[in-house]
C-alpha positions in Angstrom: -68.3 -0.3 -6.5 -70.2 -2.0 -9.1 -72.4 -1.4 -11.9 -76.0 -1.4 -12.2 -77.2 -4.0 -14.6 -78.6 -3.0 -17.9 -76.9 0.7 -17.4 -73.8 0.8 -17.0 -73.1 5.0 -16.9 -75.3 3.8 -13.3 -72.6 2.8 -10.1 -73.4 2.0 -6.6 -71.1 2.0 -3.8 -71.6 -2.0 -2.2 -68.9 -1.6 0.4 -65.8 0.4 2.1 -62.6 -1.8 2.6 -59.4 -0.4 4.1 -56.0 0.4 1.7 -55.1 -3.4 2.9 -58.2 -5.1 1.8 -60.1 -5.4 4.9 -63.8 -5.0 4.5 -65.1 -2.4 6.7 -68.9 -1.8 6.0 -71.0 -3.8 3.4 -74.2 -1.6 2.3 -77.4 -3.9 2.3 -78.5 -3.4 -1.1 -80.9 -6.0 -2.7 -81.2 -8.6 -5.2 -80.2 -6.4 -8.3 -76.9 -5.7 -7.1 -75.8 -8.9 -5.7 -76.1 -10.6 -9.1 -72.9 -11.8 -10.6 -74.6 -11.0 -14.3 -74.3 -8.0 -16.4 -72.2 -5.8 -14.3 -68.7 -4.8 -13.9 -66.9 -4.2 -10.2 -64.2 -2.0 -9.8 -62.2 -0.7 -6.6 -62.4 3.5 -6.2 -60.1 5.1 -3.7 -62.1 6.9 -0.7 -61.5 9.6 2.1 -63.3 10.9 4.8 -63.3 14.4 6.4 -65.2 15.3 9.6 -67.4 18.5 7.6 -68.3 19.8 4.1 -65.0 20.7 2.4 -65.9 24.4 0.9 -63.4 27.6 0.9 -65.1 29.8 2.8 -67.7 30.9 3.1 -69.5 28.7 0.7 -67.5 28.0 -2.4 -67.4 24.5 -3.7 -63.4 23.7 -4.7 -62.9 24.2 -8.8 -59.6 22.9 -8.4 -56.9 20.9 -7.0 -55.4 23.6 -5.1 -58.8 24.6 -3.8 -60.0 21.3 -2.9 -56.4 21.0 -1.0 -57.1 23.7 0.7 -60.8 23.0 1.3 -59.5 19.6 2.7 -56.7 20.5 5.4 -59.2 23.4 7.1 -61.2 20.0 7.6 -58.2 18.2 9.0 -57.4 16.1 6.0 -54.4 16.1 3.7 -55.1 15.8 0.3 -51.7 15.0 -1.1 -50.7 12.0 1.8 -54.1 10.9 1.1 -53.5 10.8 -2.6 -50.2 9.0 -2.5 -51.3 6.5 0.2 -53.4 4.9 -3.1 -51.4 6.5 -6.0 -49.6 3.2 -6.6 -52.7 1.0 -7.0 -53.8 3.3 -9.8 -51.0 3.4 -12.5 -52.6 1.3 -15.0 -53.5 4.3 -17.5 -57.0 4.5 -16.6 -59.2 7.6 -14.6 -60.2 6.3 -11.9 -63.0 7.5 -9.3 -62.8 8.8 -6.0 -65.2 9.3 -3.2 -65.0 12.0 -0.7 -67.2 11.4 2.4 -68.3 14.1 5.0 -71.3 13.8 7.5 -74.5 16.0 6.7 -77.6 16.6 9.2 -81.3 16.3 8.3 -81.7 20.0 8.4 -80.1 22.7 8.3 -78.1 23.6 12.1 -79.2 20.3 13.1 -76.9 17.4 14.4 -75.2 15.5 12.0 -76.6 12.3 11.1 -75.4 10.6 7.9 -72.4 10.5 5.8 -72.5 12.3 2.0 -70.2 11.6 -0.6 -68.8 13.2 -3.5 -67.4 11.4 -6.8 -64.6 12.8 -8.8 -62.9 11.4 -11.9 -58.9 11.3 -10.9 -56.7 12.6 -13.8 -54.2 9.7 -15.5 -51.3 9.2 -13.0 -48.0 8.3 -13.9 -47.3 5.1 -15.4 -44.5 2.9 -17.4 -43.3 5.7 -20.1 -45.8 8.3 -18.9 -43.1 10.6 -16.8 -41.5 13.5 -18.8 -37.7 14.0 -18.6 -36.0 14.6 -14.9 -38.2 11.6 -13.6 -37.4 8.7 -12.7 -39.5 5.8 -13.4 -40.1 4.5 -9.8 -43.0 4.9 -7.5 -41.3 8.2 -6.0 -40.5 10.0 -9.7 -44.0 8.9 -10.5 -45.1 10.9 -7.3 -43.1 13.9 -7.9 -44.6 14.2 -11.5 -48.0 13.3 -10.3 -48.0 16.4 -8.1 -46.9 19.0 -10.3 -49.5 17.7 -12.9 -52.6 18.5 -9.9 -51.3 21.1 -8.3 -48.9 23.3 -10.1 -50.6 23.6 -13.0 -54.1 23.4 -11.0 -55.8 21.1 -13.1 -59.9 21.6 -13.1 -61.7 19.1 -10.7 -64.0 16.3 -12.9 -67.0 16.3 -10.3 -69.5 13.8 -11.1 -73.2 13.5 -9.8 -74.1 11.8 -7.0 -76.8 10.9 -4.7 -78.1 9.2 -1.5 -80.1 5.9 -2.0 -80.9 5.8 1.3 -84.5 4.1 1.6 -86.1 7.2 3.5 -85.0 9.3 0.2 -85.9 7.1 -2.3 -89.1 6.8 -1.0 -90.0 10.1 1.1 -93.0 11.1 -1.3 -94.4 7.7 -1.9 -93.8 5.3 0.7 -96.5 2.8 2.0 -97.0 2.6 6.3 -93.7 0.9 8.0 -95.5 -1.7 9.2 -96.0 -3.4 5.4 -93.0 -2.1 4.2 -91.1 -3.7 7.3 -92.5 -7.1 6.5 -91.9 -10.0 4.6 -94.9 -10.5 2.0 -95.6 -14.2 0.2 -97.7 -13.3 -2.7 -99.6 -16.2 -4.5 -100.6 -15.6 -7.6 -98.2 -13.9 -10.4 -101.2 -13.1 -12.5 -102.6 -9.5 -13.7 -103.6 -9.0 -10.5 -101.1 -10.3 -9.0 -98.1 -8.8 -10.9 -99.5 -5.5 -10.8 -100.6 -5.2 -7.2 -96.5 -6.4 -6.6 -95.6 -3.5 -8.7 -97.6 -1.4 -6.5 -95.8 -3.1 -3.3 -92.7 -3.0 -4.2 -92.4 0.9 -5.5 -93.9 1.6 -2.5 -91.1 -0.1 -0.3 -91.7 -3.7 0.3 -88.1 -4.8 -0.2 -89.2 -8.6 1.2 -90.9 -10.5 -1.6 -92.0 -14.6 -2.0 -93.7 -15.2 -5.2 -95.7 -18.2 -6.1 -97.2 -19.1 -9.2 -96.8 -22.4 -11.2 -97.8 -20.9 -14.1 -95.5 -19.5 -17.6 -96.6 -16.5 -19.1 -98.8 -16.9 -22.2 -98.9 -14.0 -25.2 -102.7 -13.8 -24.3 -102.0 -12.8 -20.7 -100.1 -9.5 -22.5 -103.2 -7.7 -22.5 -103.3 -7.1 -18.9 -100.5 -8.6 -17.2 -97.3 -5.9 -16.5 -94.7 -8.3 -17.9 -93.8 -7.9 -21.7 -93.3 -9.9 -24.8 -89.7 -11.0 -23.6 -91.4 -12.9 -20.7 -93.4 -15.1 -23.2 -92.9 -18.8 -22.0 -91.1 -17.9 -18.8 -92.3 -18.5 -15.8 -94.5 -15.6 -14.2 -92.9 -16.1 -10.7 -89.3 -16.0 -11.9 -90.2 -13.3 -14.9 -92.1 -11.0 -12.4 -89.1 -11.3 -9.9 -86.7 -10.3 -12.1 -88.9 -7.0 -13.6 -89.2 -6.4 -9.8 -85.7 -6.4 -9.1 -84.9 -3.0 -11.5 -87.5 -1.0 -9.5 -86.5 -1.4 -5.7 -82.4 -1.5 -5.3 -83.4 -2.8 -1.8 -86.0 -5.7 -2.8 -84.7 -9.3 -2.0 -87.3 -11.4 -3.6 -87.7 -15.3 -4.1 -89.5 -17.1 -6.9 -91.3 -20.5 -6.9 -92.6 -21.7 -10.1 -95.3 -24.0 -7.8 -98.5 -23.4 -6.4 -98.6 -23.1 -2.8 -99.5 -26.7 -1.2 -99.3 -28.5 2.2 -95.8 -30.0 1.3 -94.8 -26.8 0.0 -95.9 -24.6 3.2 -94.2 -27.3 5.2 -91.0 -27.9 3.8 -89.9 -24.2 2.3 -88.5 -21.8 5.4 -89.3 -18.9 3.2 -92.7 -19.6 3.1 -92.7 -20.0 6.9 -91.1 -16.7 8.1 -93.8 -14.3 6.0 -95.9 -12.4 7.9 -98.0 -11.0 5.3 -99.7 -13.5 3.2 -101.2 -11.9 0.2 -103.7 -14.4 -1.8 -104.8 -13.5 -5.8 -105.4 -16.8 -7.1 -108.9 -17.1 -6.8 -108.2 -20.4 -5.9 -110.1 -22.3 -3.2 -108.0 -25.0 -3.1 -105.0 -22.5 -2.1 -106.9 -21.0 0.8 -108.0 -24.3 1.8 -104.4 -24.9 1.8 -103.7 -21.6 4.0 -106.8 -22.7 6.3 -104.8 -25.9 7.4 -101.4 -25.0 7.8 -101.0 -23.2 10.9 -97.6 -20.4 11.4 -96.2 -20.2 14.4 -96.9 -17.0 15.3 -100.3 -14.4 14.2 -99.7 -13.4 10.2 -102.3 -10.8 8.2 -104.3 -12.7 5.6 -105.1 -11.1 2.4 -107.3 -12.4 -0.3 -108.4 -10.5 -3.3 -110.1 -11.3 -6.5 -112.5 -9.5 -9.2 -115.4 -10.9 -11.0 -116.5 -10.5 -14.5 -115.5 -6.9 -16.0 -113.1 -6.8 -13.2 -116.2 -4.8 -12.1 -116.4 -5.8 -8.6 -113.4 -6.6 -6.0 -113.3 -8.8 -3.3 -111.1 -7.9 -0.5 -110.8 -10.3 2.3 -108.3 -9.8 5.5 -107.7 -11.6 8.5 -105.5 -11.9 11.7 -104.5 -15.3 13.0 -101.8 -18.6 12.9 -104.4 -19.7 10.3 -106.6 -18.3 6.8 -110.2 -18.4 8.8 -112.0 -20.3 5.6 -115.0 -20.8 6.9 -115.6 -17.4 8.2 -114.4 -16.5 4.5 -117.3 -18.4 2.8 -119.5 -16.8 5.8 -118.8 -13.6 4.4 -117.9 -14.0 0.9 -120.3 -16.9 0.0 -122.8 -14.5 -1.1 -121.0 -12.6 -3.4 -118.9 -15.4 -4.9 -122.1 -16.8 -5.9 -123.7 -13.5 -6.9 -120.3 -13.5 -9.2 -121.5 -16.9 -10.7 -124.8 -16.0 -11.6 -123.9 -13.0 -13.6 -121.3 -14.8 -15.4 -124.0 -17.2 -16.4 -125.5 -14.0 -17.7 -122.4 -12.7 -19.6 -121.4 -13.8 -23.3 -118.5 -14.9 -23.2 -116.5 -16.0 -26.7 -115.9 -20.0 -25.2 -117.5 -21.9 -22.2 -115.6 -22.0 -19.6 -113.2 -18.8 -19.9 -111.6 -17.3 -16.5 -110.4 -14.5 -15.8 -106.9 -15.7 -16.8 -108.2 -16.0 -20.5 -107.2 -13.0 -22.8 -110.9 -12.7 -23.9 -112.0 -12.7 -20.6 -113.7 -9.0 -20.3 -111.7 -7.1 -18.6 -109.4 -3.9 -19.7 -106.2 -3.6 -17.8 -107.3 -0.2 -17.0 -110.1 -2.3 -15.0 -107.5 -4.5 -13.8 -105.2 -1.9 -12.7 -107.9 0.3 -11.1 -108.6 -3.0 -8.9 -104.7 -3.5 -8.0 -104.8 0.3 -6.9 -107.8 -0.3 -4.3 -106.4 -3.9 -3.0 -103.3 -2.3 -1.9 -105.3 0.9 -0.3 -107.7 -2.4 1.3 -104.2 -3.6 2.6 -102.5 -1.0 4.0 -105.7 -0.6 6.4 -105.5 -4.1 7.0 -101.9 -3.7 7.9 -102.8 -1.1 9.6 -106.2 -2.1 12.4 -105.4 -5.9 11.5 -108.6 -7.4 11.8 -110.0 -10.8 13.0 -112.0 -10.8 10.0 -113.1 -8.3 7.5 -114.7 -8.7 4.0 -114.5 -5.0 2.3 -116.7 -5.0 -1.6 -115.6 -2.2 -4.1 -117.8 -1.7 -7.1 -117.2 0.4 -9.7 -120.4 3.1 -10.4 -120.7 3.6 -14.2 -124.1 4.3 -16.1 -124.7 4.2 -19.7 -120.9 3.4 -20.2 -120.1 6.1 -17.8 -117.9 5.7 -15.3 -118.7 7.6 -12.4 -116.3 6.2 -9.6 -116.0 3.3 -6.8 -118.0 2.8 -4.3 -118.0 0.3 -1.4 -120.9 -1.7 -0.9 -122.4 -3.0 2.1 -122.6 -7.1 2.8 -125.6 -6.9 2.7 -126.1 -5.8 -1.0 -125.7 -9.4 -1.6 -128.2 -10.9 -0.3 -130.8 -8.3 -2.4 -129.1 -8.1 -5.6 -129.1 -13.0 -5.5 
């Protein structure tokens, strides 16, 4: 059992070992977890019993008595189970213990996963901690230790605990199995970037790569989702790490690079994504994407927004390769629609991108645009195209904002 990093009154069971120190099962949990950093590991004594241990008819045990009793109508003895690890515990400390019982779905139904309950074990006997007429061996220690439970039926110290099972976690807000199941490379750590992860990653995508050769700047505050602490870091490695405390199941991987043929080439991670997710804005990256080929057919997903953050860009494809030129086919229009109108705009210095903290855009803009890319992804995920170019806009008149409407191609063309 360890601790969860940054809260400690937090513990999560990482594996089940035998009384001898054999490993039995090792729980899958992510990133968070397996860190060596900021957490303490401790051993807790466990048993199993084959069905809820209540007095009948539904009566949780209050005591030690009753949870003995509870216990052997469920074919498990509480006191040889108790003394098989009393003598690993006589250090002066109260220790945990689990108690394990399978549990169906519903109620009647078969059983199909195991619950367990935490309890905080009372001080056992130790060095001078044995009243008179015990000895101070392992089997006076014993003899004391059970009067203490059961004869003077001490009051069980039940302590909360809960399933962390993905399918629980996530039952309410989960995105399709298809994305969750995948491993996603995500270039770009930017605004949209970061917050379109955010959205990924509480929705269940527990498989992250993350590129971006960029640090975090204090001007990038106003719409990215990292904080001040972040300031100078790199947004890659800083994003990974805010990502790690809101998925216990995420394993994700941080480059502080841009993606480039030698990097696509030579880094395995980068090879076995299957859903490539693009917010750079960058040509040069999807150039990149056009000319190194995967082995097998990925999803291609490339999003940006213009000025105001008023207009997204969502484009997704199917294929070994990112289709560039059917990208420009499609997009051309509206990338240079983009340009014109940001000619137009008056902007505080020549030459500001969307990057730039005076660039204008709200983050409400920016996170209204993360909120539709990842609804534009999921169908991607979903129908998989050969090639799609999907246009949000967002309706607003006389500062009004009136909604989001997708546009047709077309609109393009009339609007140049």
């Amino acid at each position: 059992m360890v601790t969860v990093p940054g809260n400690p009154r937090l513990c999560v069971v990482d594996a089940f070992s035998s009384l001898d120190g054999r490993r039995l099962v090792s729980l899958d949990w992510g990133d968070l977890f397996r860190s060596r950093s900021r957490r303490r590991r401790f051993r807790v004594p466990w048993m199993r019993c084959d069905s809820l241990p209540v007095l009948s008819p539904y009566a949780p045990p209050t005591c030690w008595p009753e949870l003995e009793e509870a216990l052997r109508s469920r074919g498990l003895e509480l006191r040889k189970e108790l003394q098989g690890f009393s003598s690993k515990l006589r250090d002066g400390e109260r220790h945990l213990c689990l108690i394990g019982f399978p549990i169906p779905e519903k109620i009647d139904g078969p059983n199909v996963r195991m619950h367990w309950w935490a309890l905080r074990l009372p001080i056992f006997a130790h060095g001078d901690l044995a009243p008179r007429g015990y000895r101070r061996n392992e089997q006076g220690y014993w003899l004391y230790d059970q009067v203490n439970l059961f004869e003077k039926a001490r009051p069980i110290h039940w302590l909360r605990t809960e399933n962390w099972a993905p399918e629980d976690l996530r039952s309410r807000g989960a995105l399709p199995e298809p994305l969750r199941s995948s491993w996603v490379l995500l270039l770009g750590a930017g605004a949209l970037g970061s917050a379109m992860a955010e959205l990924l990653v509480r929705g269940g995508v527990s498989r992250l790569v993350i590129l971006d050769g960029e640090t975090l700047e204090a001007g990038n505050l106003v719409r990215h989702t990292l904080d001040v602490t972040d300031v100078r870091y790199s947004k890659a490695e800083a994003l990974a790490h805010h990502l790690r405390t809101l998925n216990p199941d995420l394993q994700v991987h941080a480059f502080r690079k841009q993606l480039d043929d030698q990097m696509a080439r030579s880094t395995w991670l980068v090879s076995r994504c299957d859903t490539i997710l693009d917010c750079t804005a960058s040509d040069e990256v999807l150039e990149t994407l056009h000319r190194f080929a995967w082995e097998a057919s990925r999803l291609f997903f490339s999003t940006s927004f213009g000025v105001r953050a008023r207009r997204l860009l969502c484009f997704s494809a199917t294929g070994t390769s990112f289709p560039f030129e059917e990208f420009w086919k499609q997009a051309g229009s509206w990338i240079r629609l983009e340009h014109d109108e940001l000619k137009r705009t008056n902007l505080p210095r020549e030459g500001l991108g969307c990057w730039h903290p005076v660039f204008p855009a709200r983050a409400d803009d920016v996170a209204l645009a993360a909120a539709i890319a990842v609804k534009s992804l999921v169908q991607a995920a979903t129908a998989r195209p050969a090639a799609r170019l999907d246009v949000y806009e967002r309706d607003e008149h006389n500062d009004f904002f009136r909604g989001v409407n997708h546009v047709s191609p077309v609109e393009a063309h009339a609007r140049s």
